[in-house]
C-alpha positions as CSV (number, residue, x, y, z in Angstrom):
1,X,-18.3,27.4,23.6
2,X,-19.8,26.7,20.1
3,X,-16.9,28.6,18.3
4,X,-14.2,26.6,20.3
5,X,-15.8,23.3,19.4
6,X,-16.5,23.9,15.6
7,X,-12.2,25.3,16.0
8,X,-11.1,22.0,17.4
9,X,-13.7,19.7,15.3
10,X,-12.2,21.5,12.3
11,X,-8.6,20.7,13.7
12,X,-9.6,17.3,14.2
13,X,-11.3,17.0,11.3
14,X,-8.7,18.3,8.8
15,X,-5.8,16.3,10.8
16,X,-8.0,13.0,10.3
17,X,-8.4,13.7,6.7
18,X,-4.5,14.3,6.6
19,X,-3.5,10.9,8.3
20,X,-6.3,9.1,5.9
21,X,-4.2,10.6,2.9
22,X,-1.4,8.6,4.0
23,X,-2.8,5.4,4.6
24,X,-3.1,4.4,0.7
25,X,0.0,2.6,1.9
26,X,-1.3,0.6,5.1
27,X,-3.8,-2.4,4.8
28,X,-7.2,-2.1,5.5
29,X,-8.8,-4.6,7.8
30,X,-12.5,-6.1,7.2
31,X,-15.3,-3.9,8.3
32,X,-13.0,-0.9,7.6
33,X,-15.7,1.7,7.6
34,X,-17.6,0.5,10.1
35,X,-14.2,0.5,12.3
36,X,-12.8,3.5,11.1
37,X,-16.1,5.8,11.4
38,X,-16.9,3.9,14.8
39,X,-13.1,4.7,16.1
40,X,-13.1,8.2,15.0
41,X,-16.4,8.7,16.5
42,X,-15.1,8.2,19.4
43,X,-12.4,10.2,19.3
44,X,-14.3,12.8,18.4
45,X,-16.2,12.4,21.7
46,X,-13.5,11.9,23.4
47,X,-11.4,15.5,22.7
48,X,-15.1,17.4,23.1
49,X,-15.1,15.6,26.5
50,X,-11.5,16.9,27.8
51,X,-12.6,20.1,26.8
52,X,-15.4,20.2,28.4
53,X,-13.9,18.6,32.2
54,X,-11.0,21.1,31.6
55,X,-13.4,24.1,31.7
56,X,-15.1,22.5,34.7
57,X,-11.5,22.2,36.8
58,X,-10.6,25.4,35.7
59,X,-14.4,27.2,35.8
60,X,-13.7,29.1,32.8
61,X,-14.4,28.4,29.0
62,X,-11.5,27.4,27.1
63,X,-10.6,28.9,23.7
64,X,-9.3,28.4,20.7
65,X,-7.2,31.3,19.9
66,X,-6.4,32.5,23.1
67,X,-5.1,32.0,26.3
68,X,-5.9,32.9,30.2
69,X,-2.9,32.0,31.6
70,X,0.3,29.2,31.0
71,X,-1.7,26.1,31.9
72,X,-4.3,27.0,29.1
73,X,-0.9,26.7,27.1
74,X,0.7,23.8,28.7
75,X,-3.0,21.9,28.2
76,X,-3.2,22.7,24.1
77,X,0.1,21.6,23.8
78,X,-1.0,18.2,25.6
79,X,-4.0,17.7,24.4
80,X,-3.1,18.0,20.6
81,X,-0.6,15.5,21.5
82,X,-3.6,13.7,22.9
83,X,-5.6,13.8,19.7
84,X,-3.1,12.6,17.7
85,X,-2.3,9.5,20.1
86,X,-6.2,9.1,19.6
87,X,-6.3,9.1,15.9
88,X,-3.2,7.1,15.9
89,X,-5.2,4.0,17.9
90,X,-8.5,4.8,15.2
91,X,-6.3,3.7,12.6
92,X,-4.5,0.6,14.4
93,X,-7.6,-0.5,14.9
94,X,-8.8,0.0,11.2
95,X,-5.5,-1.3,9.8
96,X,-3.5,-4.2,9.7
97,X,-0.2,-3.0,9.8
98,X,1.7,-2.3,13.4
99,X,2.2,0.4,15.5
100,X,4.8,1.7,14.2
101,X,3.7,1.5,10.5
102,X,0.6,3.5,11.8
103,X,2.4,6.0,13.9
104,X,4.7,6.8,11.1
105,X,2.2,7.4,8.3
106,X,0.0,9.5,10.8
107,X,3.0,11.3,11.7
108,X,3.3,12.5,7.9
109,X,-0.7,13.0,8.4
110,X,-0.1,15.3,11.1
111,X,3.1,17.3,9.5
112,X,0.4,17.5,6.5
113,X,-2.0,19.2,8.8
114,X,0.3,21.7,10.2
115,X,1.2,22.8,7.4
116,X,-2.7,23.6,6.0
117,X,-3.0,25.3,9.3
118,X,-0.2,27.5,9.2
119,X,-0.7,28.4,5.9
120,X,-4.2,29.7,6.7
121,X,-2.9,31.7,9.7
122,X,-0.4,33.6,7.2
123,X,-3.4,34.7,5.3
124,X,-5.0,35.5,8.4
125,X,-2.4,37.7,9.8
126,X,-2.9,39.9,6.6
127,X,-4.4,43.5,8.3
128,X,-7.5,43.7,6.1
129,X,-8.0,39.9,6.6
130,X,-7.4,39.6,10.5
131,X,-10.3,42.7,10.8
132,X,-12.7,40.8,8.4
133,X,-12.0,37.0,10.1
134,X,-12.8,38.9,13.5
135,X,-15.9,40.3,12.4
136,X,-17.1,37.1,10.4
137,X,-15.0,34.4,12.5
138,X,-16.6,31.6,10.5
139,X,-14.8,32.4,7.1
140,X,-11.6,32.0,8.9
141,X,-13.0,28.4,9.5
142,X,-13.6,28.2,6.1
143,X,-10.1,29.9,5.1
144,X,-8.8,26.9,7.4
145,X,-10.6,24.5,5.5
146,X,-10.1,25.8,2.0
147,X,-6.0,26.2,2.3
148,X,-5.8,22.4,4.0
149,X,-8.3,20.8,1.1
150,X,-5.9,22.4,-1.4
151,X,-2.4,21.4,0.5
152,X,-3.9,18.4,0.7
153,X,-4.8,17.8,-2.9
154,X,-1.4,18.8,-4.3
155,X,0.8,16.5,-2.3
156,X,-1.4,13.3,-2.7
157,X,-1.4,14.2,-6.2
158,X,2.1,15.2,-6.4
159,X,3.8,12.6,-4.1
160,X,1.3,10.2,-3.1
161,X,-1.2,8.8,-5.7
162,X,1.9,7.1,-8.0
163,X,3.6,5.4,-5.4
164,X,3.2,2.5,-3.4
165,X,4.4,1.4,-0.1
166,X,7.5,-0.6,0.7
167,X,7.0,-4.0,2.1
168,X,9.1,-3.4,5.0
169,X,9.8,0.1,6.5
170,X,14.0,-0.2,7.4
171,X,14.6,0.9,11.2
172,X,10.9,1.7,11.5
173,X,11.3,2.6,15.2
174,X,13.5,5.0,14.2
175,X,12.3,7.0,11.8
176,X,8.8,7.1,13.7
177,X,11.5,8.1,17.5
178,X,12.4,10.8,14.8
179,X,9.6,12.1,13.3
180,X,7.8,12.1,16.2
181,X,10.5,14.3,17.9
182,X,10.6,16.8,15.8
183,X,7.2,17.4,14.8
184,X,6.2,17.6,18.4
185,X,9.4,20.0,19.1
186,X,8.0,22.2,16.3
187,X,4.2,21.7,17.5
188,X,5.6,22.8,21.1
189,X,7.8,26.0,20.0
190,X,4.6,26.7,18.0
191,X,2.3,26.5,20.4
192,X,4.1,28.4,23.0
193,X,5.0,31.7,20.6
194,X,1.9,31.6,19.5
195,X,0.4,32.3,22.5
196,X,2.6,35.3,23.1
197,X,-0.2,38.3,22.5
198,X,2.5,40.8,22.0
199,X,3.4,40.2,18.6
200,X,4.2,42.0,15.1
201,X,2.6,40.7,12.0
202,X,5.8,40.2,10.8
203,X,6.9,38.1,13.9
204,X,3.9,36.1,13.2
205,X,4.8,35.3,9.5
206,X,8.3,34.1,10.4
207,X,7.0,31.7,13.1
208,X,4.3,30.4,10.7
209,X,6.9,30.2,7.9
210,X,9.7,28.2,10.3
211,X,6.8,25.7,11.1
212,X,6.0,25.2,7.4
213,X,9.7,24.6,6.6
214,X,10.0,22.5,9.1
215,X,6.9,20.0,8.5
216,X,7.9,19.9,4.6
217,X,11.4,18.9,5.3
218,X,9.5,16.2,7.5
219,X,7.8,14.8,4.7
220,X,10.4,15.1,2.5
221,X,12.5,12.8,4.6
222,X,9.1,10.5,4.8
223,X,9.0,10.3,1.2
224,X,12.6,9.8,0.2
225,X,13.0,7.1,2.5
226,X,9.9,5.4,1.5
227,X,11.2,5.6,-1.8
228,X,14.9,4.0,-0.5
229,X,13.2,1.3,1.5
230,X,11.3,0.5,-1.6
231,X,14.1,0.4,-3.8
232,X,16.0,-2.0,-1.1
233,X,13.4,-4.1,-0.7
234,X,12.8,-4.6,-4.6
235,X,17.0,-5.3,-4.6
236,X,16.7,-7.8,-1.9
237,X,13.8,-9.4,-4.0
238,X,15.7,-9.4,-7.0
239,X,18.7,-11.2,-5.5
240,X,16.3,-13.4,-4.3
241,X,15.3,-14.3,-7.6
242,X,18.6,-14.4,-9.5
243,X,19.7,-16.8,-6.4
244,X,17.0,-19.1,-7.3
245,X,17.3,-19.0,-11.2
246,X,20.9,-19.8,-10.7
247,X,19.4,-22.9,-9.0
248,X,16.9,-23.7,-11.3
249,X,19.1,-23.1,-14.1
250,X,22.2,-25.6,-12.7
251,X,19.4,-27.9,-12.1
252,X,17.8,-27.9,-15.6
253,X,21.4,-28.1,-16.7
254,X,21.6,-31.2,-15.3
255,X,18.4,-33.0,-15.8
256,X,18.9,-31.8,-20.0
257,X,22.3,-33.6,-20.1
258,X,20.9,-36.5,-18.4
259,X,18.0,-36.5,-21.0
260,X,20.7,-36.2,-23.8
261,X,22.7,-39.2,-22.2
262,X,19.3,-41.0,-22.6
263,X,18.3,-40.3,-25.6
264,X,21.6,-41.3,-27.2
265,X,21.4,-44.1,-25.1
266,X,18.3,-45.2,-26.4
267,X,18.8,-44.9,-30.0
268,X,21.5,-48.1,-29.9
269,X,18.8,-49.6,-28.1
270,X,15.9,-48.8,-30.9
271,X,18.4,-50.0,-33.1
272,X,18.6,-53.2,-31.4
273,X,14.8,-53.6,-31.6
274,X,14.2,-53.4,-35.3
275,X,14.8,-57.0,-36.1
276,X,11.8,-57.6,-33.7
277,X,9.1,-54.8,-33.7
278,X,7.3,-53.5,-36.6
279,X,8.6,-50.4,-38.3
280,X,5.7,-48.5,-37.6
281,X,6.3,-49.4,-34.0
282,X,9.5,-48.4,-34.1
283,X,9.0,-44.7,-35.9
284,X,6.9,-43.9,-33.1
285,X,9.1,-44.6,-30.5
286,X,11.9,-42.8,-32.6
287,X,9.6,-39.6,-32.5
288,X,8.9,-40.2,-29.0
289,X,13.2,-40.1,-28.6
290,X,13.8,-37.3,-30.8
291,X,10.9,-35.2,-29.2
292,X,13.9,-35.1,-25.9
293,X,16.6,-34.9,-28.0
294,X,15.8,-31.4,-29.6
295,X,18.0,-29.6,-28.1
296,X,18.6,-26.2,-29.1
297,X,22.3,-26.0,-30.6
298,X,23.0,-21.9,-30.7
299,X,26.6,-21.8,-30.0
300,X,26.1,-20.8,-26.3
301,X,26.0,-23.1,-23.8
302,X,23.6,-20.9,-21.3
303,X,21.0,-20.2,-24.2
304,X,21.2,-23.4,-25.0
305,X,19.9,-24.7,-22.0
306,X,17.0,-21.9,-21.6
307,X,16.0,-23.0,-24.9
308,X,15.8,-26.0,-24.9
309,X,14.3,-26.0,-21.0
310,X,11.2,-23.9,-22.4
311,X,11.2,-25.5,-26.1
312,X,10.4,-28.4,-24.3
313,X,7.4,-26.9,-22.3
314,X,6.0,-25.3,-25.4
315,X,5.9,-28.0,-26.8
316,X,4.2,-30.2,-23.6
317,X,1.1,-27.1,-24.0
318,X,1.1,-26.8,-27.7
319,X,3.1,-23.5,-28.4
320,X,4.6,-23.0,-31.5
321,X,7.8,-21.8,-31.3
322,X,10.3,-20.3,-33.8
323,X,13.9,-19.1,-32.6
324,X,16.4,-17.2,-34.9
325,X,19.6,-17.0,-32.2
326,X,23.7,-16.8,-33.1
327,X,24.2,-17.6,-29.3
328,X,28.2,-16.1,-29.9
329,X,26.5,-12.7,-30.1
330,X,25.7,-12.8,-26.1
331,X,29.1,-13.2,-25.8
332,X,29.5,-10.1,-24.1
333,X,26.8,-11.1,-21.3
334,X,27.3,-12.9,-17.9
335,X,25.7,-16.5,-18.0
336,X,23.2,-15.6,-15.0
337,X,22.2,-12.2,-16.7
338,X,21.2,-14.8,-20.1
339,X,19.6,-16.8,-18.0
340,X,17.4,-14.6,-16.7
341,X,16.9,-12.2,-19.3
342,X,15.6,-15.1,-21.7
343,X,14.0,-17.2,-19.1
344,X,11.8,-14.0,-17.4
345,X,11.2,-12.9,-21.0
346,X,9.7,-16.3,-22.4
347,X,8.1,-17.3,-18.9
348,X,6.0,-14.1,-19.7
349,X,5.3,-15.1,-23.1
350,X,4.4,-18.5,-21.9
351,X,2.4,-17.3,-19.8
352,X,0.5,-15.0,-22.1
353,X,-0.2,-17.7,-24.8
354,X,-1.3,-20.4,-22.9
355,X,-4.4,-18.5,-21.9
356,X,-5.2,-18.5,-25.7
357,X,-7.6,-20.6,-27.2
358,X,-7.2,-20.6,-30.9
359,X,-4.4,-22.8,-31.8
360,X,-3.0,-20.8,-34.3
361,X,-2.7,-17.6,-32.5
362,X,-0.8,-20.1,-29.6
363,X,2.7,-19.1,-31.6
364,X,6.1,-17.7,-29.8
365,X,8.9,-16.2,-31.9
366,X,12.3,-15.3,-31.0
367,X,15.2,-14.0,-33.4
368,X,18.6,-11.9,-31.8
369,X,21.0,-10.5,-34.5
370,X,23.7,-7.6,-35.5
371,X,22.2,-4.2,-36.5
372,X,25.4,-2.2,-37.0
373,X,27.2,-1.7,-34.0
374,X,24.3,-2.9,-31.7
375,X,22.8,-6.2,-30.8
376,X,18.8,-6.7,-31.4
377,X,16.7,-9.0,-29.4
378,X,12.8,-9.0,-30.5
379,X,10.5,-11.2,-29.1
380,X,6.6,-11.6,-29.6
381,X,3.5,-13.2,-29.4
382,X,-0.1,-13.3,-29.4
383,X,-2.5,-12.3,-26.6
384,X,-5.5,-12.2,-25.5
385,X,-7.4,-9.3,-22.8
386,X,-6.1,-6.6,-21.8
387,X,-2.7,-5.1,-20.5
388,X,-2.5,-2.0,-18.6
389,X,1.1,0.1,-18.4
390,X,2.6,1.5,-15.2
391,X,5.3,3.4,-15.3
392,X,6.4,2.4,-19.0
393,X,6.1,-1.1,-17.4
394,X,2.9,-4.1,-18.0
395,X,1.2,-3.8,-14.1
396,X,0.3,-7.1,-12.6
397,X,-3.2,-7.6,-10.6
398,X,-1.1,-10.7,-8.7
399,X,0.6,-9.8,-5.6
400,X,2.0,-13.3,-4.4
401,X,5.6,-14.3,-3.9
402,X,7.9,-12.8,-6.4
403,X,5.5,-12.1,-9.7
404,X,6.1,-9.1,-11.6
405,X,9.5,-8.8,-10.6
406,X,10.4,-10.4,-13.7
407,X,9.9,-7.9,-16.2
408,X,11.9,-5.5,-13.6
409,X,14.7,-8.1,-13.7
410,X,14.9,-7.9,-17.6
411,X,14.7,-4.0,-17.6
412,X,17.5,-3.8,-14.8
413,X,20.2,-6.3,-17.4
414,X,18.8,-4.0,-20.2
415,X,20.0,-0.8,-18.3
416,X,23.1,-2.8,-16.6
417,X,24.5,-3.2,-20.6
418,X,23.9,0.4,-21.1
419,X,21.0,-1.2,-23.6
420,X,17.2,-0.1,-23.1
421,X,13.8,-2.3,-23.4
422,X,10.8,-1.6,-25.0
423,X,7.6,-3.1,-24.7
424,X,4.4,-2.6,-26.8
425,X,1.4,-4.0,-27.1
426,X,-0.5,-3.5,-30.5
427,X,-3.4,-5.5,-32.3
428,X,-3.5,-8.3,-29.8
429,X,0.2,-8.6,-30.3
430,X,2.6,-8.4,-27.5
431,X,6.7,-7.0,-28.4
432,X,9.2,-6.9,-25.9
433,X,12.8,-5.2,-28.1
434,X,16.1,-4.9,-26.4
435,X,19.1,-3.0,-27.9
436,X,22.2,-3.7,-26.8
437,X,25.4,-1.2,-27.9
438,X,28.0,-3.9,-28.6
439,X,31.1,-1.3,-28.2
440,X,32.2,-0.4,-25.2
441,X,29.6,-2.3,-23.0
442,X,29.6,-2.3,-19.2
443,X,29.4,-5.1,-17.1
């Protein structure tokens, strides 16, 4: 009875550890530990306990690697499907995500498993082996545990540490209908042959090797459509954001010709006002006047206003900034692509500087111009702290509403003009290059 309940702890034990690989990408909830060690605590409890009232029905001690009669079958094949419910409701309750979220993660968990397992039964089908592990039956435990440890480490390293989940899972029910099909077909099939005692070595290799197969395609499907879902969602955002800067820019548009209107306005007023206000009086009212009527003047329209929108908040926070721009050069760009290439890329910078103290590091510079055949955009400025990289890209701690997207935005227009970005970060000094191939450029 000991051997059967240090084999299904181990089971238990490694499938846990499996589905706990997976849920990097679910939400904890507070108290995690305490839940999750609680919950599987009591799963634990609970498996031991069907093992033991099975025995009791059937008055005779149930094993691991063998079988009596069918039912002892039919019964693994439920109760795995048992534990697996079980540890699927340990991690609802220790997560925030839903059912479904949870159910498909732990059914990557559980492919995971199989896998370890089945690997560790092709070593123990090995002649030399099987007579060793049935002479000393608590190295195959350790075999077991050894092959799912290293299965384990080489996917979450592989496929799991660098990615992150998608905000939504598309057709979640689904994919977990799916999953859960199949793995339970192949968990079924498995369990079934397996308990066949007249078999080959050979026969015993193929069935392991089919199961393997099988539960790797599984996760390969988990993983690529992760990684579609992700990319959708990130679209969706994206769309989301371009919508909204086509708002902001019609609206700053607006309010900037308005201004201009003003300001013209207001000079035949201040020259109205000369004969009776002091000239001092009057130059600071003319400062005042021309501080709105800066507008940038670079020979396209949509630049224009982007300058001119964020020359104006610069100036409001005590930026210094310097612009070098032949706005005909952009020619070749969309409006909405300027837009939000310039806006995203000085936003950043904006918000980069204006943490600084030092008034003379609080600078912004901007030039665009010909190199040959190719159109360069080089923007910098000072910063202070530290930024980390991901994926060639500056990572963001914030998680809120649509931040970070921005610096995607401006690599996607880079890529979408058959142009690259570049960013660097040296001395305290923040770059962000594009290069744009001005001959046959693609829309």
């Amino acid at each position: 009875m000991i051997l059967t309940l240090c084999a299904f702890g181990l089971m238990i034990f490694e499938l846990v550890v499996a589905e706990f690989i997976f849920s990097v990408f679910m939400r904890r909830k507070k108290f995690f530990w305490l839940r999750f060690i609680g919950s599987v605590s009591v799963c634990l409890v609970a498996s031991f306990l069907a093992l033991f009232i099975y025995s009791v029905i059937t008055d005779r001690e149930f094993s691991y690697n063998g079988v009596n009669e069918l039912t002892d079958s039919v019964f693994k094949f439920v109760y795995y499907v048992a534990v697996f419910l079980m540890t699927v409701a340990a991690f609802k309750y220790s997560f925030k995500d839903s059912i479904w979220t949870v159910i498909f993660y732990c059914s990557g968990g559980y492919a995971l498993q199989h896998i370890g397992w089945n690997v560790a039964s092709c070593i123990g089908v090995i002649p030399a082996v099987n007579t060793f592990f049935s002479e000393h039956v608590y190295f195959s435990f350790l075999c077991e545990f050894i092959c799912c440890i290293a299965i384990y480490a080489a996917v979450y390293f592989a496929f799991i540490r660098k990615r992150s989940a998608p905000d939504e899972i598309k057709d979640i029910k689904g994919k977990v209908l799916l999953f859960s099909t199949v793995i339970f077909v192949c968990i079924l099939i498995s369990r079934f042959t397996k308990d066949i005692a007249e078999r080959d070595i050979f026969t015993q290799l193929a069935e392991s090797a089919a199961a393997i197969l099988n539960c790797s395609f599984i996760l390969a499907f988990l993983f690529d459509m992760t990684d579609k879902d992700k990319a959708k969602n990130e679209l969706q955002v994206m769309k989301e954001i371009m919508r909204r800067e086509k708002e902001q820019y019609e609206f700053t548009k607006e309010n900037i010709e308005l201004i201009n209107i003003k300001c013209h306005d207001l000079k035949h007023q201040i020259h109205a006002l000369r004969e009776n206000a002091s000239e001092q009086y009057i130059k600071k009212i003319e400062e005042a006047v021309m501080f709105y009527d800066a507008a940038a003047k670079t020979g396209n329209n949509v630049l224009d206003v982007i300058l001119t929108e964020k020359s104006l908040l610069f100036e409001r926070n005590n930026i210094t900034f310097t612009c070098v721009v032949r706005g005909e050069d952009l020619s070749f760009m969309d409006e909405m692509d300027i837009y939000s290439l310039f806006g995203n890329a000085l936003s950043n910078a904006f918000e980069k500087v204006s943490l600084i103290k030092d008034a003379d590091r609080r600078c912004i510079s901007l030039s665009v111009r010909k190199e040959g055949e190719s159109l360069s955009v080089h923007m910098e400025n000072f910063y202070d702290g530290e930024i980390l990289f991901e994926g060639g890209l500056p990572a963001t701690n914030k998680n809120k509403d649509y931040h970070g997207y921005g610096i995607k935005s401006m690599d996607f227009i880079a890529r979408k003009y058959n142009g690259y970005m570049n960013i660097t970060t040296d001395d305290g000094i923040f770059c962000v290059d594009f290069v744009f191939p001005l001959k046959r450029v693609i829309k």
